[in-house]
Each structure stands twice: as C-alpha cells, then as structure tokens.
N, CA, C and O atoms as a GROMACS GRO file, in nm:
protein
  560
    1UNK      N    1   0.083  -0.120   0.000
    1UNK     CA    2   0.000   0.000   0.000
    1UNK      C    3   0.087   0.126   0.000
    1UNK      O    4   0.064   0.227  -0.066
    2UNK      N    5   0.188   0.106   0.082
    2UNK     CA    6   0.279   0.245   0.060
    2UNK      C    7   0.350   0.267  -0.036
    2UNK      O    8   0.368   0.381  -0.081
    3UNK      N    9   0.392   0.184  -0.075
    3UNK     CA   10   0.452   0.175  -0.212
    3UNK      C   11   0.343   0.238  -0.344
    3UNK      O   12   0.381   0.310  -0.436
    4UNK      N   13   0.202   0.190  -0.323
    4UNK     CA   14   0.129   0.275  -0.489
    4UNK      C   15   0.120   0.388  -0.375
    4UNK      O   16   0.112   0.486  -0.449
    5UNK      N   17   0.114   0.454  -0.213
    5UNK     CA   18   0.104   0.588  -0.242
    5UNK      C   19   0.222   0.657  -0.267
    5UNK      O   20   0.218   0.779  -0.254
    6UNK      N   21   0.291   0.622  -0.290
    6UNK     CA   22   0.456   0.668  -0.296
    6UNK      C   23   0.443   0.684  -0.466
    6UNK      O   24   0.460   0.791  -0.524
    7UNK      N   25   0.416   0.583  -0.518
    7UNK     CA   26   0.433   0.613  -0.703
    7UNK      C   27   0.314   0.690  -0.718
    7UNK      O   28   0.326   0.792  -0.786
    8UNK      N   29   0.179   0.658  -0.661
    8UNK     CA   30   0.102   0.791  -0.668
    8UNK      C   31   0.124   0.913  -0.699
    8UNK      O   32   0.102   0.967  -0.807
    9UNK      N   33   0.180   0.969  -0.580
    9UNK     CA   34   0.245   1.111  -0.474
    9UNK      C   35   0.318   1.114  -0.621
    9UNK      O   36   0.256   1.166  -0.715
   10UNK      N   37   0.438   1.064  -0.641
   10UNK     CA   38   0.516   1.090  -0.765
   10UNK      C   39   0.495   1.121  -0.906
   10UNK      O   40   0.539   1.209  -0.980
   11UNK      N   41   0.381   0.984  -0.927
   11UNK     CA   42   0.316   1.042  -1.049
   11UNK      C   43   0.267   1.205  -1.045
   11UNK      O   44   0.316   1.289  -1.120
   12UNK      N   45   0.173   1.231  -0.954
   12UNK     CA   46   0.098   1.348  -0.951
   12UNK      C   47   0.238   1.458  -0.947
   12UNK      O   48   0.210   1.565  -1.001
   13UNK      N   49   0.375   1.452  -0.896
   13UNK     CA   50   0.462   1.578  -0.887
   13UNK      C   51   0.524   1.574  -1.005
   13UNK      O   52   0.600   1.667  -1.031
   14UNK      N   53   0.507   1.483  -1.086
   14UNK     CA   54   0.595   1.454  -1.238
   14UNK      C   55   0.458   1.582  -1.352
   14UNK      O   56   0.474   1.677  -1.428
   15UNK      N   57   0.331   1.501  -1.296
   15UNK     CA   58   0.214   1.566  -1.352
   15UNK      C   59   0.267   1.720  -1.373
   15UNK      O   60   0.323   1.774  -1.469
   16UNK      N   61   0.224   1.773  -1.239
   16UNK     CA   62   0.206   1.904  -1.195
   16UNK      C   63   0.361   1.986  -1.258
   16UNK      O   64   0.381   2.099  -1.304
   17UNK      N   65   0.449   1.873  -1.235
   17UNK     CA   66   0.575   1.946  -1.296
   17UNK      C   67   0.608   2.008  -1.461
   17UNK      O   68   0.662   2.113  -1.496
   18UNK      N   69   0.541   1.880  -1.555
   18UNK     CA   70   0.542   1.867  -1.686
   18UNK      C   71   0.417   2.023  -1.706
   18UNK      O   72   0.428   2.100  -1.802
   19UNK      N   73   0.335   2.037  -1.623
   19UNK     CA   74   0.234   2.120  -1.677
   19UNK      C   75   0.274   2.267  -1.697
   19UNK      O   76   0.268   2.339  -1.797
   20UNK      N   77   0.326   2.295  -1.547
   20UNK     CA   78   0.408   2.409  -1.550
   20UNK      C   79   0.531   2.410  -1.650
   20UNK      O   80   0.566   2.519  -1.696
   21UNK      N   81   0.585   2.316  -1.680
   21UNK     CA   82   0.710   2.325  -1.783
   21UNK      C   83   0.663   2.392  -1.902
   21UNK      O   84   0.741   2.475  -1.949
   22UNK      N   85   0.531   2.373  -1.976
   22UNK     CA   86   0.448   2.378  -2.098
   22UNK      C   87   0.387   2.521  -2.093
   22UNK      O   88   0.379   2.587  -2.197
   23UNK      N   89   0.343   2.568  -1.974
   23UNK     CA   90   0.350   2.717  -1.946
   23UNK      C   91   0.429   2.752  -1.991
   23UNK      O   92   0.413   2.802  -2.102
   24UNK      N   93   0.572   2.748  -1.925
   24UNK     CA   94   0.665   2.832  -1.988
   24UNK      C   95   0.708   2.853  -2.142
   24UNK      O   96   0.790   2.936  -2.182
   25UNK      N   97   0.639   2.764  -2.217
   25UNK     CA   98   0.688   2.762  -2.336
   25UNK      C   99   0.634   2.877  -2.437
   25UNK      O  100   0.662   2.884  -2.556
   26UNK      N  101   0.549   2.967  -2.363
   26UNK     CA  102   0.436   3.052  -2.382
   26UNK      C  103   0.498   3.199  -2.341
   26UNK      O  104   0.438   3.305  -2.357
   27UNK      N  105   0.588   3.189  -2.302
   27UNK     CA  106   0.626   3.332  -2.164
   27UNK      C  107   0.631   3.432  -2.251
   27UNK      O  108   0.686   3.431  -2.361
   28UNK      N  109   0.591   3.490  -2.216
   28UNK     CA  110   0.574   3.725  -2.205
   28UNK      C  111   0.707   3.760  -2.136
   28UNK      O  112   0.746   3.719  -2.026
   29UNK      N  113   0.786   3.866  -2.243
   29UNK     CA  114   0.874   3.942  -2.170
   29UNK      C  115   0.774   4.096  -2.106
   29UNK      O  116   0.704   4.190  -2.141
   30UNK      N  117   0.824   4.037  -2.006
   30UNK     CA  118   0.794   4.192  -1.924
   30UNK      C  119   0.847   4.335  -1.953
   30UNK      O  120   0.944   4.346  -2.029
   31UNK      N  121   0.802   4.424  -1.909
   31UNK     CA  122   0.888   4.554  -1.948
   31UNK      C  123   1.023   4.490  -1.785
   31UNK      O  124   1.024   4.414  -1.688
   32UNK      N  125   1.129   4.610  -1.872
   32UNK     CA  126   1.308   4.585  -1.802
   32UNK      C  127   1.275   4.665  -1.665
   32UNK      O  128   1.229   4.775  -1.695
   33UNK      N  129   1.280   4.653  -1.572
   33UNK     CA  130   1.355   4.700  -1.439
   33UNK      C  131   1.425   4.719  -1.419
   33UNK      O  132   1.511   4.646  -1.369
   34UNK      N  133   1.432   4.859  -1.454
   34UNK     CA  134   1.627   4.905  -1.447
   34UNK      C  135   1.654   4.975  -1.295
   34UNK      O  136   1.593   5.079  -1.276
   35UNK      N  137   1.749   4.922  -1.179
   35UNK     CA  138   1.762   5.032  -1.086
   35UNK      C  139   1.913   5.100  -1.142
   35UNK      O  140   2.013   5.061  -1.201
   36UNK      N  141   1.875   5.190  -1.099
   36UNK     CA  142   1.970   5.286  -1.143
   36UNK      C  143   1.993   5.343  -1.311
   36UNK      O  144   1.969   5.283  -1.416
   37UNK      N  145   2.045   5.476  -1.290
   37UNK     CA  146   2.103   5.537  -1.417
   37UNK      C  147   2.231   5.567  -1.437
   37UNK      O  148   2.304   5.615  -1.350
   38UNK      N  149   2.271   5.540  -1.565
   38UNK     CA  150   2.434   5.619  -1.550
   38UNK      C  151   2.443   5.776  -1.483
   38UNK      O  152   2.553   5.820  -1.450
   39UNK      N  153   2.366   5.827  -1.472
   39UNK     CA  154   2.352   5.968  -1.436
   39UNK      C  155   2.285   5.972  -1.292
   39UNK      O  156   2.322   6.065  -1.221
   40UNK      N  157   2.231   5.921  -1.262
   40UNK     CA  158   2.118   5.902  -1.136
   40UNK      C  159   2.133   5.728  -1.054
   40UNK      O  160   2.059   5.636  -1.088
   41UNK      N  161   2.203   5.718  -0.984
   41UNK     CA  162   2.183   5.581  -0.967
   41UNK      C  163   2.068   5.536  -0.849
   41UNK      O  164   2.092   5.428  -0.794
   42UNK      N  165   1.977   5.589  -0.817
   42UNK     CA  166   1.836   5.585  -0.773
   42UNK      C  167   1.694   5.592  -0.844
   42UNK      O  168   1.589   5.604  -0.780
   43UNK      N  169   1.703   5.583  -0.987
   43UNK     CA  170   1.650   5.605  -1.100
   43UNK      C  171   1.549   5.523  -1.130
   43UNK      O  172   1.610   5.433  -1.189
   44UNK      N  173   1.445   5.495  -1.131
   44UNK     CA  174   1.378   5.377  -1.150
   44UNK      C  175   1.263   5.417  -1.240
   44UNK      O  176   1.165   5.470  -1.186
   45UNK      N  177   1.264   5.398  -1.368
   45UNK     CA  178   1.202   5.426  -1.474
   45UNK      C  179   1.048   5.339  -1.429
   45UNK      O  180   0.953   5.386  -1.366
   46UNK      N  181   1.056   5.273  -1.456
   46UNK     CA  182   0.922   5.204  -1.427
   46UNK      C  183   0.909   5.097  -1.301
   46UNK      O  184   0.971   4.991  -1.286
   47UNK      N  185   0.819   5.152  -1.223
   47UNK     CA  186   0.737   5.093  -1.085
   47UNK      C  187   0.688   4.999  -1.050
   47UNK      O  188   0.723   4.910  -0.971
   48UNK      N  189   0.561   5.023  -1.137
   48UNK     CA  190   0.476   4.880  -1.158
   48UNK      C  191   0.459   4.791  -1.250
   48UNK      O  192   0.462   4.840  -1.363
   49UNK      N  193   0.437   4.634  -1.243
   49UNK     CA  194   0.434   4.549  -1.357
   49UNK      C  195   0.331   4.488  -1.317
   49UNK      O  196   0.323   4.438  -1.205
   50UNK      N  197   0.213   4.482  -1.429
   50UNK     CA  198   0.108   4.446  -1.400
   50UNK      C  199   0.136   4.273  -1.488
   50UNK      O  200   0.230   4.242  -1.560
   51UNK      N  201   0.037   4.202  -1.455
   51UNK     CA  202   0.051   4.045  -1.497
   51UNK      C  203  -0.078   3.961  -1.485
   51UNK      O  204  -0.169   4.001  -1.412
   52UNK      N  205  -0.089   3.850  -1.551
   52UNK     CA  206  -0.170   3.797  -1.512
   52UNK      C  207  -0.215   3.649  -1.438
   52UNK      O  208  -0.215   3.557  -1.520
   53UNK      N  209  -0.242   3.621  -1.344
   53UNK     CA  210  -0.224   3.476  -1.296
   53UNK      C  211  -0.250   3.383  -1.390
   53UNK      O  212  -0.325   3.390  -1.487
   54UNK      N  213  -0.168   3.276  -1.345
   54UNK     CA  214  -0.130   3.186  -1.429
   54UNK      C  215  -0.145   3.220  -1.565
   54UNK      O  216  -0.235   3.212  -1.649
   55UNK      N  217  -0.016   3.265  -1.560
   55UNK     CA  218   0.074   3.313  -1.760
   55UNK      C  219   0.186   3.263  -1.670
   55UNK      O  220   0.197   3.218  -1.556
   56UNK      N  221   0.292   3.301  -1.811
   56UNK     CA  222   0.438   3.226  -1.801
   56UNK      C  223   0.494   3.391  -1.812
   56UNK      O  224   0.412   3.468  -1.861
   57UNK      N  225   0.603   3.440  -1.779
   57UNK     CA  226   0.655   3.538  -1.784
   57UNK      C  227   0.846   3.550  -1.744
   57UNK      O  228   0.895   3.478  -1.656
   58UNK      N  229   0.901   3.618  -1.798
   58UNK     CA  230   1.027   3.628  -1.805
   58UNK      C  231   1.021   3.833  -1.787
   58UNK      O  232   0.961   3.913  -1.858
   59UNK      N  233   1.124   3.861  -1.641
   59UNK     CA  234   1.130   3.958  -1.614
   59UNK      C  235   1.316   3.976  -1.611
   59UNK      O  236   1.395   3.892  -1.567
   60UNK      N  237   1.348   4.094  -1.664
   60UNK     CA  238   1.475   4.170  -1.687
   60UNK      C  239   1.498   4.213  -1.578
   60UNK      O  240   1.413   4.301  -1.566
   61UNK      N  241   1.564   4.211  -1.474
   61UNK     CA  242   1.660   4.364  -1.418
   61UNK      C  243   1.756   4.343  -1.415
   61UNK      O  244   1.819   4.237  -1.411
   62UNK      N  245   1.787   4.470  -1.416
   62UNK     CA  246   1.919   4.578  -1.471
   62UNK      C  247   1.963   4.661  -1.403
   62UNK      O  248   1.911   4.770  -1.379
   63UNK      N  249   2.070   4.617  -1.361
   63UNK     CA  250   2.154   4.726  -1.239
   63UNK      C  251   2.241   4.843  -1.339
   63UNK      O  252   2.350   4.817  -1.390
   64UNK      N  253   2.179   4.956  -1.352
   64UNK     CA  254   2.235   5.056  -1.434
   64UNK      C  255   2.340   5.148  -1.316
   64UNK      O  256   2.447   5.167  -1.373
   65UNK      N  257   2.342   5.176  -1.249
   65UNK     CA  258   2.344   5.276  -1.105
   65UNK      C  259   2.508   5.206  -1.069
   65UNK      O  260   2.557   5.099  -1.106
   66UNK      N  261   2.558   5.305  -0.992
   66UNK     CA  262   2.712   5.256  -0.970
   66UNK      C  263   2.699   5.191  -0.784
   66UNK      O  264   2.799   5.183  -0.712
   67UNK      N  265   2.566   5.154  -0.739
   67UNK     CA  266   2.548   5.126  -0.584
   67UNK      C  267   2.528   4.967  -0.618
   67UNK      O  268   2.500   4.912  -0.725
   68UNK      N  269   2.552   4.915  -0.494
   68UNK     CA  270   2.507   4.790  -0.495
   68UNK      C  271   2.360   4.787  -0.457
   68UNK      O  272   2.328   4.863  -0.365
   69UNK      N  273   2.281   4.726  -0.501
   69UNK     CA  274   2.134   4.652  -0.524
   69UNK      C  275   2.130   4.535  -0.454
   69UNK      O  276   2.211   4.445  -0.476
   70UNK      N  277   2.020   4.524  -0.346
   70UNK     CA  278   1.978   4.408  -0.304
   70UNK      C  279   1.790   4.428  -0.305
   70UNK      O  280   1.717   4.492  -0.228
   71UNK      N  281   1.759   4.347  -0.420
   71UNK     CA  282   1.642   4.319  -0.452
   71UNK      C  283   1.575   4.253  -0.387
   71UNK      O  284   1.625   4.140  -0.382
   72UNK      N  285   1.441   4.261  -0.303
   72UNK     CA  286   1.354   4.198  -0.253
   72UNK      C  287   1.219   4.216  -0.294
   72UNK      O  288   1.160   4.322  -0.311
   73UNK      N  289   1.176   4.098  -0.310
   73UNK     CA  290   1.013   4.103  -0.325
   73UNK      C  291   0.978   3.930  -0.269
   73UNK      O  292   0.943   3.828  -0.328
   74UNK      N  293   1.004   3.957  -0.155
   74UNK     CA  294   0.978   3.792  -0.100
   74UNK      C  295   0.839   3.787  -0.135
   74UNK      O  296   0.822   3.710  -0.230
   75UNK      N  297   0.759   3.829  -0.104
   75UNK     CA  298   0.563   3.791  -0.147
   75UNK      C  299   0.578   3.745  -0.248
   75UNK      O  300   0.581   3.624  -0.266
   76UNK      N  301   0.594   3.852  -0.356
   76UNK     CA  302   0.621   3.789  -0.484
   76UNK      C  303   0.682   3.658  -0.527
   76UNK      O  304   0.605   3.578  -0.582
   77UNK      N  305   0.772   3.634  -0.515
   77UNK     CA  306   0.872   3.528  -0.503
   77UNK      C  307   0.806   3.414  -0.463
   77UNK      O  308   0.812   3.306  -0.523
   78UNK      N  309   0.732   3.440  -0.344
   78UNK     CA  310   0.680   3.316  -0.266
   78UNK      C  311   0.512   3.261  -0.354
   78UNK      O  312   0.453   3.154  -0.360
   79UNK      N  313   0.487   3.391  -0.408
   79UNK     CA  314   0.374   3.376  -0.480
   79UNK      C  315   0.354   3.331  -0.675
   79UNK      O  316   0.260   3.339  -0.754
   80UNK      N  317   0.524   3.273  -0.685
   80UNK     CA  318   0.486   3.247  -0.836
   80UNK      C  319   0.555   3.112  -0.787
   80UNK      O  320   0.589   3.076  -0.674
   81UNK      N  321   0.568   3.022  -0.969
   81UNK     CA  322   0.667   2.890  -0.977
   81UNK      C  323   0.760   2.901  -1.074
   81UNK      O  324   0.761   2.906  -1.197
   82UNK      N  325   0.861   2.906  -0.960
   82UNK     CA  326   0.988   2.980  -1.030
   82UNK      C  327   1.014   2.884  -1.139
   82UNK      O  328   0.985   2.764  -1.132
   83UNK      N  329   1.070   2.942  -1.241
   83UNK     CA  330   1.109   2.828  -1.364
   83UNK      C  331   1.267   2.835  -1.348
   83UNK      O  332   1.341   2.742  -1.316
   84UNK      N  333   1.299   2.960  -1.375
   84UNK     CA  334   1.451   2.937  -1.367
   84UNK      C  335   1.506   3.094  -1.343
   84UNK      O  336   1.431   3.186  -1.376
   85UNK      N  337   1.644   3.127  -1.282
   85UNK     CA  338   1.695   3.267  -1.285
   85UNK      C  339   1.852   3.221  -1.414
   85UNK      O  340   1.917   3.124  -1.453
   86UNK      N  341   1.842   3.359  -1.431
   86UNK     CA  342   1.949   3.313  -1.553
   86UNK      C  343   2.069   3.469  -1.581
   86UNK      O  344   2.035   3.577  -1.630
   87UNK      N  345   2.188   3.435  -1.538
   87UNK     CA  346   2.295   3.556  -1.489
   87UNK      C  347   2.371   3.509  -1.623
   87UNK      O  348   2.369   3.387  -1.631
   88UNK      N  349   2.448   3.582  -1.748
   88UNK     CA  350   2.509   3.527  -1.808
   88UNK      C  351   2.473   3.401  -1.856
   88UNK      O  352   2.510   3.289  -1.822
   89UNK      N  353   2.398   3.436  -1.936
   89UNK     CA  354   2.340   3.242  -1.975
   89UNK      C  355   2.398   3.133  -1.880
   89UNK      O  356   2.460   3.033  -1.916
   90UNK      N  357   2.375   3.157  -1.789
   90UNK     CA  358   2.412   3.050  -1.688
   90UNK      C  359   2.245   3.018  -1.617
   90UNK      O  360   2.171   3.116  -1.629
   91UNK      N  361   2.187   2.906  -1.553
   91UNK     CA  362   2.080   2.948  -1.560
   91UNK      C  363   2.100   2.846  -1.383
   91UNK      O  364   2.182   2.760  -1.349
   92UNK      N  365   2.008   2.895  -1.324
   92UNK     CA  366   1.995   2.849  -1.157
   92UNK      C  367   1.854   2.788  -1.139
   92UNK      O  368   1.767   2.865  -1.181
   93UNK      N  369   1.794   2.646  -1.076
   93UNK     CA  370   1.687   2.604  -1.102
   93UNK      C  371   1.713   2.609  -0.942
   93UNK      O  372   1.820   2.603  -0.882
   94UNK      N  373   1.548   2.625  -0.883
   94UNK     CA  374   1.531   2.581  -0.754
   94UNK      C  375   1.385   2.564  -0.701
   94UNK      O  376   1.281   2.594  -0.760
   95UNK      N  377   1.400   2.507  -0.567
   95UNK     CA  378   1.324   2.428  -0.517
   95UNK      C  379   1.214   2.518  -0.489
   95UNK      O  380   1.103   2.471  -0.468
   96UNK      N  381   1.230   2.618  -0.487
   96UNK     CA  382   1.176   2.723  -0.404
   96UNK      C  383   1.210   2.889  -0.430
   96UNK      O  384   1.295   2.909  -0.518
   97UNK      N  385   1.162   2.992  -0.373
   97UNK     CA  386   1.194   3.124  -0.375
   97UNK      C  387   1.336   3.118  -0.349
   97UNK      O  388   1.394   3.022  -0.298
   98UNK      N  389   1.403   3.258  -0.401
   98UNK     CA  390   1.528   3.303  -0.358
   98UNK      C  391   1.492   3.415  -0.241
   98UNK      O  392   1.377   3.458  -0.238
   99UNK      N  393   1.586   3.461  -0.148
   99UNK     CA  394   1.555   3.536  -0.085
   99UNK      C  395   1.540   3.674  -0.093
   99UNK      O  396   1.452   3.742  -0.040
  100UNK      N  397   1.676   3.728  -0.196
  100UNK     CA  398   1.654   3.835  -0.284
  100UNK      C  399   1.765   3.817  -0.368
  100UNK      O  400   1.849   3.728  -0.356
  101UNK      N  401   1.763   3.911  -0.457
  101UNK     CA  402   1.853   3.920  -0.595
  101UNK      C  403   1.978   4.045  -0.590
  101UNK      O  404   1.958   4.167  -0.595
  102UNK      N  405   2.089   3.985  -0.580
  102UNK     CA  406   2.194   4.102  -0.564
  102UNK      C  407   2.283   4.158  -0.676
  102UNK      O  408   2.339   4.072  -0.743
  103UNK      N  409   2.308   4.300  -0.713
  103UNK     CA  410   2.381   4.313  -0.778
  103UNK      C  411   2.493   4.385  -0.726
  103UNK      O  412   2.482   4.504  -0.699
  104UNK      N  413   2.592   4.328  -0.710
  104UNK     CA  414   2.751   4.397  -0.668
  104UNK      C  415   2.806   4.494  -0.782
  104UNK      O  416   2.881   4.586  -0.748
  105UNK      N  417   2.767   4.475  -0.927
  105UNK     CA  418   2.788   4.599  -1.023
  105UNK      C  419   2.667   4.541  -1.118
  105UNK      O  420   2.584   4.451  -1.104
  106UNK      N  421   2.700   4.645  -1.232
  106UNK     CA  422   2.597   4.648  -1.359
  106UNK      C  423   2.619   4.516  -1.383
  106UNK      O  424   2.710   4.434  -1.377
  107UNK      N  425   2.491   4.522  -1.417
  107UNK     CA  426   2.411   4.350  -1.514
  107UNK      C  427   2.274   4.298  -1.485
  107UNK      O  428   2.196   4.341  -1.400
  108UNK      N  429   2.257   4.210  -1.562
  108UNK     CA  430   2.100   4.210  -1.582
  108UNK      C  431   2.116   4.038  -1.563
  108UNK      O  432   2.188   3.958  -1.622
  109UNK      N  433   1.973   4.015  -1.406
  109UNK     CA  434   1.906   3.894  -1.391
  109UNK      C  435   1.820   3.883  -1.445
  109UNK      O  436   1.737   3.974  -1.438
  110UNK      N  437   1.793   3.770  -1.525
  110UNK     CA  438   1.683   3.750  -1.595
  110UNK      C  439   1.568   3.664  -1.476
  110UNK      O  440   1.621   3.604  -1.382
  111UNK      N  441   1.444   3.664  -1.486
  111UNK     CA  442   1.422   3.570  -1.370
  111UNK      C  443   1.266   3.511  -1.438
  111UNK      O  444   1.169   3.587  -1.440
  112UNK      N  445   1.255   3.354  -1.497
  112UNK     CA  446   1.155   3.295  -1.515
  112UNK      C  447   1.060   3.242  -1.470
  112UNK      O  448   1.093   3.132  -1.425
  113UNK      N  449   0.930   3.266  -1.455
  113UNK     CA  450   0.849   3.228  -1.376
  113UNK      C  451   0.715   3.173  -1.431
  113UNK      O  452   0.689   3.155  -1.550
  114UNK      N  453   0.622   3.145  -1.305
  114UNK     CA  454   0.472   3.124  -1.377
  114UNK      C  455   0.374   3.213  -1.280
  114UNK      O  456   0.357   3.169  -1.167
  115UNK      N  457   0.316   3.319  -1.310
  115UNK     CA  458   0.241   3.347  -1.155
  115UNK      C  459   0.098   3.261  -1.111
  115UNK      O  460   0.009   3.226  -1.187
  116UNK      N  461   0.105   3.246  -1.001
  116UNK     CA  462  -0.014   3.124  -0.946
  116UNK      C  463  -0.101   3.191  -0.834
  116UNK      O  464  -0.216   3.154  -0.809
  117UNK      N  465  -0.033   3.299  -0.764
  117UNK     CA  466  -0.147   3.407  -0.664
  117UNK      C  467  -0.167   3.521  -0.735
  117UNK      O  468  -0.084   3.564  -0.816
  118UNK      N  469  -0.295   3.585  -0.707
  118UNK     CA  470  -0.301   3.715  -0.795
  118UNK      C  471  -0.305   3.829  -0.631
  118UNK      O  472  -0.334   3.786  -0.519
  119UNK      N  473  -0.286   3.903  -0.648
  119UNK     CA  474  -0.284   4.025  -0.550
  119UNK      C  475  -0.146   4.094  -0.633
  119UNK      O  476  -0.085   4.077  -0.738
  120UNK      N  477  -0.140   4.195  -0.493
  120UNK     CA  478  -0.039   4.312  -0.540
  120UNK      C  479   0.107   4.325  -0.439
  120UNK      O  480   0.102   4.362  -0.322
  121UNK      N  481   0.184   4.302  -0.483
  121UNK     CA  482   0.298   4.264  -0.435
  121UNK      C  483   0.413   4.339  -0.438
  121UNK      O  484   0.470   4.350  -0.547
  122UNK      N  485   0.476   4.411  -0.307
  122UNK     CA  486   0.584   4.529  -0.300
  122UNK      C  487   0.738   4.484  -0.342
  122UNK      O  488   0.793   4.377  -0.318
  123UNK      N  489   0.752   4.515  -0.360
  123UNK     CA  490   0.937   4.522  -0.403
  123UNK      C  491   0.999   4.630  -0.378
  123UNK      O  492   0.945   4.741  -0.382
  124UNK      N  493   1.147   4.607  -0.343
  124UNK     CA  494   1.206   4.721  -0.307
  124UNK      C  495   1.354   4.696  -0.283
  124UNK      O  496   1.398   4.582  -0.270
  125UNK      N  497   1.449   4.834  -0.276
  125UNK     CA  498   1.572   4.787  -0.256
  125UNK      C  499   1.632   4.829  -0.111
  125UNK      O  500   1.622   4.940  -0.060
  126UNK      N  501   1.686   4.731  -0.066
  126UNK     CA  502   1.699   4.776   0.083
  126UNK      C  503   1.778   4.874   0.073
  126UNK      O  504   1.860   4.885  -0.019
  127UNK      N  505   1.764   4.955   0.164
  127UNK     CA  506   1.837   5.034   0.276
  127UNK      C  507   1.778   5.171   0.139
  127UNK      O  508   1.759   5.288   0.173
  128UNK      N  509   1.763   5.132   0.023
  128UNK     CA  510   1.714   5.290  -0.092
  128UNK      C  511   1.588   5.282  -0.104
  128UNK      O  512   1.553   5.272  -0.222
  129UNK      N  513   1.492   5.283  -0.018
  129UNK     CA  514   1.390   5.264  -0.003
  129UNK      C  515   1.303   5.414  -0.036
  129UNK      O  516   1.212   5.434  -0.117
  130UNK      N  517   1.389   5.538   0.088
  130UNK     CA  518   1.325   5.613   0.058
  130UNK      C  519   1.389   5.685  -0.048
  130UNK      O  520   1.337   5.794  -0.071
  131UNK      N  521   1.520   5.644  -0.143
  131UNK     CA  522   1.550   5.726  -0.252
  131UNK      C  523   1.428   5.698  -0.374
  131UNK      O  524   1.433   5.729  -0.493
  132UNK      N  525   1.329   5.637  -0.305
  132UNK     CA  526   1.211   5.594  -0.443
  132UNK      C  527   1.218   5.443  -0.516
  132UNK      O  528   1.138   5.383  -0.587
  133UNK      N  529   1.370   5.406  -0.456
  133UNK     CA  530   1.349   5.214  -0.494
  133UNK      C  531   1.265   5.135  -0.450
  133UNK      O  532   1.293   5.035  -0.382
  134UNK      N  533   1.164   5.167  -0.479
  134UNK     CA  534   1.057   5.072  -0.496
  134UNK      C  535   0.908   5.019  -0.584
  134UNK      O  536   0.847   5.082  -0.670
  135UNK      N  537   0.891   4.947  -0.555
  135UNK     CA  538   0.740   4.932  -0.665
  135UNK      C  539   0.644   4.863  -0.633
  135UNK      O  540   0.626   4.852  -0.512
  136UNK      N  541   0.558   4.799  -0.718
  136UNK     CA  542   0.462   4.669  -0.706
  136UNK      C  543   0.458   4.619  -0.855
  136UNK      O  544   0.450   4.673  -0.965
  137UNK      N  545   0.467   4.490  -0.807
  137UNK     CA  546   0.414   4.340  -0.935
  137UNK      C  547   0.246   4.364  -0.880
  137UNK      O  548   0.194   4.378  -0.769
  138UNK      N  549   0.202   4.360  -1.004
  138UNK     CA  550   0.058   4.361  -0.972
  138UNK      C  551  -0.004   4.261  -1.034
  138UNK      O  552  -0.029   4.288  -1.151
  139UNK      N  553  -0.050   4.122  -0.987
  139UNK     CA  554  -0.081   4.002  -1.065
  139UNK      C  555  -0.266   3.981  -1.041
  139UNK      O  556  -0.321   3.938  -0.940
  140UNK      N  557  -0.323   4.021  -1.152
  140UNK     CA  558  -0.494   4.006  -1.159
  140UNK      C  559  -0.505   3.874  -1.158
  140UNK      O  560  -0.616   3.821  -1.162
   0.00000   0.00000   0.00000
C-alpha cells in the first residue's frame, strides 16, 4: 500500500511538474527594471508590472546605477513557480523562492516564472527605499 502511495504522490509531482514546464513555453517578456542610471543611480524608470495569474513570464533587471542593489520582493517570489533565474546564460533552477537578488555591479538577472497568486505585491531595494526604490508586481 505504501509503495502505490509513494508512485502515486510521484506520479501526480511529475504531472504538476510537466504542466508548468508547458507554461513556460508561452512566456511574455515583461517591461526591463532598471535600478539605477548612468547619471542618477536611484533612478527607476518604471514601478509597476502588471501580470496575469497563471501566464508564463520572463522579467529583466538591470543594475544601471554605480550602488550595490539588493532586490527583494519575498511575497512575490513566494507567490509564483519559479522556472529558472538566468545571470550570463548560466541558468539556476530551484526548489523554491530566492531570498533576494543582488547586484555587486551592472548587469541584468533575468528571472523565469509562472504566476499562481493574484494580488499586489511590493518590491524594493533595501536600505534605498526612501531614494524611491521601490514598486509593485501587480498580478490580476
């Protein structure tokens, strides 16, 4: 008996896995999230990114700004299925959320996802909070 709930349990995470894979094959680039400017490195062109639950989506940011960046949007994070993050075509798969996204200089994380909660979700960069680094993912 434990044994078919065990290949059960498995079948169904192979299921659920293959489905979300097939999402992604669909993904929307988002508009870029750039923090910082060569001129302004508190600069944040665009705020909000609106989305829609369950779509596939691929989001840009871009550390333009000469500060270091530590990106958080744990809600967020905790609220999609991550597909993959990808630094230099190098690409990072995981089990779960990251905690946040760092940039020590210029360059751009790519970060693949599926969203699965809809609400409205803050982001922000620590400690430049009140220089205006911040926003919302807004998932209908």
């Amino acid at each position: 008996m434990r044994a078919l709930l065990t290949a059960a349990l498995a079948f169904g995470l192979l299921a659920t896995h293959a489905s979300a894979g097939d999402l992604t094959k669909g993904r929307t680039d988002l508009p870029e999230l750039f923090l910082g400017a060569e001129d302004n490195d508190y600069a944040v062109p665009v705020k909000d990114i609106e989305m829609e639950a369950g779509k596939s989506y691929r989001l840009r940011i871009t550390a333009k700004g000469q500060k270091e960046y530590k990106f958080f949007a744990s809600e967020f994070f905790r609220g999609v299925w991550m597909n993959q993050i990808v630094i230099n075509h190098l690409e990072v798969h995981m089990a779960g959320p990251p905690h946040h996204l760092e940039f020590d200089d210029q360059g751009t994380i790519a970060v693949e996802f599926v969203t699965v909660r809809a609400g409205e979700f803050p982001w922000s960069v620590q400690g430049l909070e009140s220089r205006g680094m911040t926003g919302r993912f807004i998932v209908k």
